[in-house]
N, C-alpha and C positions, 0 to 999 in steps of 0.2 A: 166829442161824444162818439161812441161808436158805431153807431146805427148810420151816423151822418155818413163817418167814413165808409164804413162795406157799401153802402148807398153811393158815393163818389167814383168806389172803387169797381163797382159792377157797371156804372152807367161810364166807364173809361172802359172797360174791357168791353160793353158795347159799340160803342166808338171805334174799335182798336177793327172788335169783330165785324164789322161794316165794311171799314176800308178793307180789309184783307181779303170778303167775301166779295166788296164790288160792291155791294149793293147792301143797303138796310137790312140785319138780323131781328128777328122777331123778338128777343129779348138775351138777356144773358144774364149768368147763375157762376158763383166763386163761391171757397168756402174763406168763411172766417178764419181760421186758423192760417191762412196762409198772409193776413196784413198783420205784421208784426208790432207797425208805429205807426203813431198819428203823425201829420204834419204839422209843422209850427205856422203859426202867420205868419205872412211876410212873402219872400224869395224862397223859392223852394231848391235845394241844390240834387246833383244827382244823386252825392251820397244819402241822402234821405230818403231818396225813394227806391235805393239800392237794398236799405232799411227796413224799410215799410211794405216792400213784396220781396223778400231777399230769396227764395228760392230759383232754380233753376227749371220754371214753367213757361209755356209760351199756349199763346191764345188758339183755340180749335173752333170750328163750327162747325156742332153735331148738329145732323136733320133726324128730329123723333117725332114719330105719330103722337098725336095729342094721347094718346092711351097712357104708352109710355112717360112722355111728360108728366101727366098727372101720376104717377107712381116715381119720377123723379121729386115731384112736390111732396109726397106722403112722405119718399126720405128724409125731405130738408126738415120737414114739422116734426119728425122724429129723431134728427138729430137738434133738435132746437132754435133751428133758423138759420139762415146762411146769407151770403151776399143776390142783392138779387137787384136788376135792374130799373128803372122806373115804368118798362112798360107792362110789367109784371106787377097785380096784387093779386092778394089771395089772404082764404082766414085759415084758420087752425084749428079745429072742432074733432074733439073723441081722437087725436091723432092722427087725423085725415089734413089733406089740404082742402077747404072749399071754396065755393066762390071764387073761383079761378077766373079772373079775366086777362086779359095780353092786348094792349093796344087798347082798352076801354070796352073786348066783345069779348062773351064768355069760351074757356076751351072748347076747341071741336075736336071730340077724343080721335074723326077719321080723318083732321088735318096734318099736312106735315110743318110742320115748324124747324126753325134754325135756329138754333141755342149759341150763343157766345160761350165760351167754357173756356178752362185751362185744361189741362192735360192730365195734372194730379186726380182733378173732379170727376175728368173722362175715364180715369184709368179706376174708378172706385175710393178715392180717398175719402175720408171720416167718411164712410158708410154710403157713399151715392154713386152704388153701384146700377143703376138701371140705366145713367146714360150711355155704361158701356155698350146699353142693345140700340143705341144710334150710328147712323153712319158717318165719319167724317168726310164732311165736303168741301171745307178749305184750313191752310193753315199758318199761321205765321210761322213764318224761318228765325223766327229771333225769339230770345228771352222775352217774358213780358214785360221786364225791368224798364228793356230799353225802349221799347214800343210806347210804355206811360212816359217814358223822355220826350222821345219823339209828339206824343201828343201834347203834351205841358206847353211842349215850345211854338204851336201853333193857337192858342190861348190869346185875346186879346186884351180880359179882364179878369180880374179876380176869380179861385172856387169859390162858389157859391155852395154852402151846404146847405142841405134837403133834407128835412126833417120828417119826411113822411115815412109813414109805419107799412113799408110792405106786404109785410108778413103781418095782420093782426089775429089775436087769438077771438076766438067768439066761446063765452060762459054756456052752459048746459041751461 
């Protein structure tokens, strides 16, 4: 399922964005279009996950005021959803993001937060251009490819996939 994946896949580039920043990121945000394959059960090799994020992006942590954030969220609900972390939900109402929580407490538009990101997402791709107005405060020196390697191999049990709906739409 795909939801599962961008869901695996965001809550790994959180991970990634942690260690890199030293310390716990507040959440973190990929676009879809950048997970190419699913993985199979089983042993996962590197070629699959050469596969599965095959671009040449590497993980950033932008710091954006909760303002900006939430007009980074209006883009993803406008582009139709994106990868998005587990410590992130939010619903999708009139094309807005609402109900924004992070951490289980609602946005605070004069907070600064630390976003996990790629680079693609940072630089404006599919359309989420606002977190260009963040600042980058730390950065991996490597592909993300190899980063999910690196983290695979410190794994002691099976992915679990998570089927929770980050993004939910709310009806009028």
């Amino acid at each position: 399922d795909s939801d599962e994946l961008c869901n695996w896949v965001a809550d790994v580039i959180y991970a990634i964005g942690s260690k890199v920043h030293g310390e716990p990121v507040d959440l973190a945000v990929t676009n879809k279009g950048g997970i190419r394959q699913p993985l199979r059960k089983g042993m996962v090799s590197m070629g699959e996950i050469m596969t599965m994020v095959p671009f040449p992006n590497s993980v950033l942590i932008v710091e954006l005021d909760g303002k900006t954030l939430q007009s980074c969220l209006n883009e993803i609900v406008a582009t139709g959803g994106q990868a998005v972390s587990r410590q992130l939900s939010f619903g999708a109402k009139d094309g807005k993001a609402v109900n924004i929580t992070i951490n289980g407490n609602p946005l605070d538009p004069d907070k600064l937060y630390k976003v996990a990101t790629i680079d693609y997402v940072y630089n404006g791709g599919d359309r989420l251009v606002s977190f260009k107005k963040g600042k980058i405060v730390s950065r991996s020196n490597r592909f993300m490819k190899y980063d999910f390697v690196d983290y695979l191999k410190t794994l002691d049990s099976p992915i679990q996939a998570d089927r929770t709906k980050r993004m939910y739409i709310i009806e009028n």
